[in-house]
Steps between C-alpha positions, in 0.01 A plus 500: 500500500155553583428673207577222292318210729171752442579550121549104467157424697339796302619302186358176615221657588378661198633208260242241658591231638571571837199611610445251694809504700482895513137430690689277747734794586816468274555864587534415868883464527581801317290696719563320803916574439379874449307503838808390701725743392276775579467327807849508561587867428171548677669362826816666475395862459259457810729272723325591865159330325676234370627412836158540666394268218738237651819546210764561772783490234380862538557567850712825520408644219310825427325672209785690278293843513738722294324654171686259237372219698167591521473613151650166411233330680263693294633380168447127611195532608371686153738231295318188690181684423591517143599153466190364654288739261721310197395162638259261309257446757351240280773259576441508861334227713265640738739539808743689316234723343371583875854552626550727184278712582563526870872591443334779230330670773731443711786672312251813412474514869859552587557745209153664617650561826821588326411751284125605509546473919852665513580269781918569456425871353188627695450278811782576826381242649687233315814629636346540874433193484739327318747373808180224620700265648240355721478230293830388668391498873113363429579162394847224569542368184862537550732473813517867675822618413449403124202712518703775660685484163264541286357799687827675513607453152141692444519775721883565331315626196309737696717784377422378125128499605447844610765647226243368220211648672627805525615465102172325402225709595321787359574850638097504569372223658089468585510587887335207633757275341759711681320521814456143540817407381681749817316289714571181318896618510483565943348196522739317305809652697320448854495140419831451373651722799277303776292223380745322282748530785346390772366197271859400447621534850556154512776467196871371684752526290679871590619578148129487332332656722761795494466468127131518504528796725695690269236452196238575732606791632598612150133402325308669808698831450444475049146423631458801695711750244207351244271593721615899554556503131115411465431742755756801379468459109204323422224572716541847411431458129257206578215660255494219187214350438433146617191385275568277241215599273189304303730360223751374761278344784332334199831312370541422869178289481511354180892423470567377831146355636365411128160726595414669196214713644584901522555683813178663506310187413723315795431815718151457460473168571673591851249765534252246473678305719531707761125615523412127518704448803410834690150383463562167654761684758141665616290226493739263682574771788113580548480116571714563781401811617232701304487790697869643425644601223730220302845595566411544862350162511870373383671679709285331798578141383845604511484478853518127530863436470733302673763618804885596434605151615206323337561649129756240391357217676125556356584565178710184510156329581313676298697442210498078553100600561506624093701243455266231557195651364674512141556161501187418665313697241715372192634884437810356356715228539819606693810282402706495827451460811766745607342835698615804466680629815295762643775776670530862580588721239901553496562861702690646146152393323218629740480861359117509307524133478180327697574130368646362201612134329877420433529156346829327392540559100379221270867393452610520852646142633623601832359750671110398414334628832176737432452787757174674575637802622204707732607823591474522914411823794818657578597511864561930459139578361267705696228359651285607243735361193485219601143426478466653208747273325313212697173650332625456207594121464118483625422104495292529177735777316817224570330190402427683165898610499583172584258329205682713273897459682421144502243280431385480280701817350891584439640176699239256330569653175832460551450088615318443210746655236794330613275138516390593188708380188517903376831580326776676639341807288171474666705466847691774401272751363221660683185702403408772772139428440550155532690497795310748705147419302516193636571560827207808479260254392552247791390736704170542396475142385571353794242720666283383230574207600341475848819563684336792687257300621705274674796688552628418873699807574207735619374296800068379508278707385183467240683372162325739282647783705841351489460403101411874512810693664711230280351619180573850595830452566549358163338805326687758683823335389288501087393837529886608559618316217247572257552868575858447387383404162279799499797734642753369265308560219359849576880663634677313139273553261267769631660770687399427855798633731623331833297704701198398283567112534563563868135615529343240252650235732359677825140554329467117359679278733488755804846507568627756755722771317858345587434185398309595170795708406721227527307339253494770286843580485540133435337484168683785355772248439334154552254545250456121446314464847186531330602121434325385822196560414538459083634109619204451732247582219693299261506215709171508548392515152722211394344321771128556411585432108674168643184446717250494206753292265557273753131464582421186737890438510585824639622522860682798638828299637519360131541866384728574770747244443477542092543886570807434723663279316673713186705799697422815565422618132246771363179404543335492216772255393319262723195549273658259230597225739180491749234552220688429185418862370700640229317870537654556872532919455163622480396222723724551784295779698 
């Protein structure tokens, strides 16, 4: 059917006379009808984002993870590639031809992560963490017991789960991967055998909860048999390596993020990167302090933090404090006047999580409430724990977390997108340098801005003191993500082992060893965080070309709100629509 819609505007097209029409878009339909049922077999393959996307037809259900489903999957993906590559792109208006080429990079990243990735063949922690049901107990948008349901009708294929990773994977895995994932895989049975139960202490009726208990007790013990077998059979013969290579991390650029720039040209421009902000790292401590070294002038600022009981209600202030100044300042303009709710991190979330943003999804009707979730001092810590967890949410380091949780980061992003009139593509679809690029670059925007100087959180002292620990904190959280792109780049495509990258990170962004390594270990199979800092620069170049076309008319909440206001798509996409620029690949960086 499509076939012959494309071979009858083809026709048309090349016969004359409906050029004109053909200019206005007469392609749309045909490629709108194609977008919806990729959409829709989209959906059903990954049902547990569907739901948190607010489609709660698909409560209950789970990926099928056996090897004919995933290799079905794959064949999809590669025949909805192929029939967008066979589409007459001169037919389509100029929403459809964006959209078209979202959904292109958007199905080369799933079959990137597919295949080049191995996430079903290579990665164990698919499987440890394939029974997420949190998703159920975070948010009422159904009754309790129908929620009950849909959880035990998910932990019932827990037995199906752990069969196909044990069928699925390699007989060598990289050790990282396997590492992580045995720690993924306790995790995920501690919270099924206490968290989940003790959040649904509360559920009446005798037969489901005796019902639930049965699954659960079932999932937590396939959990932990996944878990030995990782242990017993795998981390043994853990010796494959994890790097994906030059030719590979390249494809992951271009096909997925549109950046058509090599790795070693990309890699360089981190390098740069990363010297610039070192050097301004030094110059903005010695303003504080010249007479210690850098790091040790951070580590004094850190200091100023608030009390155990004080750390939900000040960053509740401090947060309506940002808040204000964005609007004051015409940052961006904010389309509700709904807050976040700013809470403690749920117990089964708190391990390495400091804070973090959980909207409602785009299509969610029911339960729409936004949490701020702020990770709190446990009552068991030592003495000295304690204040170094305090230490670290620092009153300048968490307004910067905040800026980029927040405002104006994930949960403004996330305002403007659904008061935006983006497509259920755009809403559905999301580039990783868009997402966390933008919420990178608030950071140092908003201290751009002026916020430091007027930030309220750090009590009276001399402004240019306080702008000064501010812009600190901002760098320290640049420095670590521009050493990811560096770090990516140099373990994939260069050689650099784990141990390497754990000692890059410690020499650059002077992390202590334990957390470095974590960091490490991280990009040997998240590769794509280099997209924090690869968004930022983006961003920032789109804005300064938008600056200088603009000229007198510019204003930075105009390129806010135009930015905001098409999804979450590549960037360079946004090259077209904000400067009307046809050459967006060579431009982009």
């Amino acid at each position: 059917m499509i076939r012959s819609i494309l071979w009858v505007l083809a026709a048309c097209f090349l016969s004359g006379p409906c050029l004109e029409s053909m200019a206005a878009g007469s392609g749309d339909a045909a490629f709108n009808q194609l977008a919806d049922e990729y959409l829709t077999g989209f959906l059903a393959w990954r049902p547990l984002q569907a739901m948190q996307l607010g489609f709660h037809q698909y409560d209950g259900k789970l990926t099928d993870y056996s090897r004919a489903s995933i290799d079905g999957e794959i064949v999809r993906l590669k025949e909805f590639d192929r029939r967008l590559d066979g589409m007459n792109i001169a037919t389509l208006g100029p929403q459809a031809y964006f959209d078209f080429r979202n959904l292109r990079a958007g199905i080369r990243r799933e079959l990137f992560g597919m295949q080049e990735m191995g996430a079903y063949s290579r990665n164990p922690m698919t499987y440890a963490g394939a029974l997420d049901v949190s998703p159920y107990i975070k948010r009422d948008f159904a009754p309790l017991e129908q929620r009950v349901r849909g959880i035990i009708a998910i932990l019932k294929q827990a037995p199906e789960v752990v069969a196909a990773g044990r069928a699925n994977l390699q007989d060598a895995l990289p050790k990282p991967w396997v590492e992580a994932a045995i720690e993924v895989g306790d995790g995920s049975a501690d919270f099924l055998e206490k968290d989940l139960v003790d959040a649904l202490k509360d559920v009446k009726d005798a037969g489901l909860r005796a019902e639930f208990n049965t699954a659960d007790q079932r999932a937590v013990a396939d959990m932990r048999g996944f878990v030995k077998f990782l242990k017993d059979e795998k981390l043994p013969r853990a010796n494959s390596p994890f790097a994906l290579g030059a030719s590979n991390f390249a494809k992951m650029l271009r096909e997925g993020e549109l950046i058509t720039q090599s790795p070693d040209e990309v890699l360089q421009i981190g390098l740069a990167d990363l010297r610039r902000e070192q050097a301004l790292f030094s110059e903005t401590a010695a303003k504080i302090d010249p007479t210690h070294k850098p790091i040790d002038v951070f580590n004094q600022i850190q200091s100023d933090h608030p009390t155990a009981q004080g750390l939900i209600p000040d960053t509740r202030k401090d947060l309506e404090a940002i808040r204000k100044f964005m609007i004051d300042h015409h940052i961006v303009s904010i389309p509700s006047e709904v807050r976040p709710r700013v809470e403690e991190t749920l117990p089964f979330d708190r391990a390495g999580s400091f804070a973090s943003m959980d909207s409602p999804g785009p299509f969610e009707t029911k339960a729409t409430e936004a949490y701020y979730y702020v990770t709190p001092v446990e009552t068991n810590w030592t003495a000295k724990e304690k204040e170094d967890w305090l230490r670290a949410f620092n009153y300048y380091t968490s307004d910067v977390v905040s800026i980029h949780e927040v405002y104006p980061g994930h949960y403004v992003q996330f305002l403007c997108m659904n008061a935006s009139p983006a497509t259920r593509l755009e809403k559905i679809l999301g580039s990783y340098a868009y997402i966390e690029g933008w919420a990178h670059y608030s950071e140092q925007m908003l201290i751009d801005e002026g916020y430091g100087e007027v930030g309220l959180a750090a009590g009276q002292q001399p402004v240019a003191l306080k702008a000064a620990k501010y812009r600190l904190a901002q760098l320290d959280e640049s420095m670590l993500r521009v050493c990811r792109l560096c770090v990516a780049i140099k373990m994939h495509c260069q050689g650099m082992s784990m141990e390497e990258g754990t000692k890059f990170f410690q020499d650059n962004c002077y992390y202590g060893e334990k957390p470095a390594r974590a960091e490490a270990r991280r990009g040997t199979f998240d590769p794509g965080y280099a997209n924090y800092t690869l968004g930022k620069l983006m961003i920032l170049k789109l804005r300064q070309d938008y600056q200088a076309q603009e000229g007198a008319g510019y204003s930075l909440e105009k390129f806010h709100n135009e930015f905001l206001r098409h999804g979450m798509p590549p960037v360079p996409l946004l090259r077209e629509v904000l400067l009307k620029d046809s050459r967006l690949w060579e431009k982009a960086l």
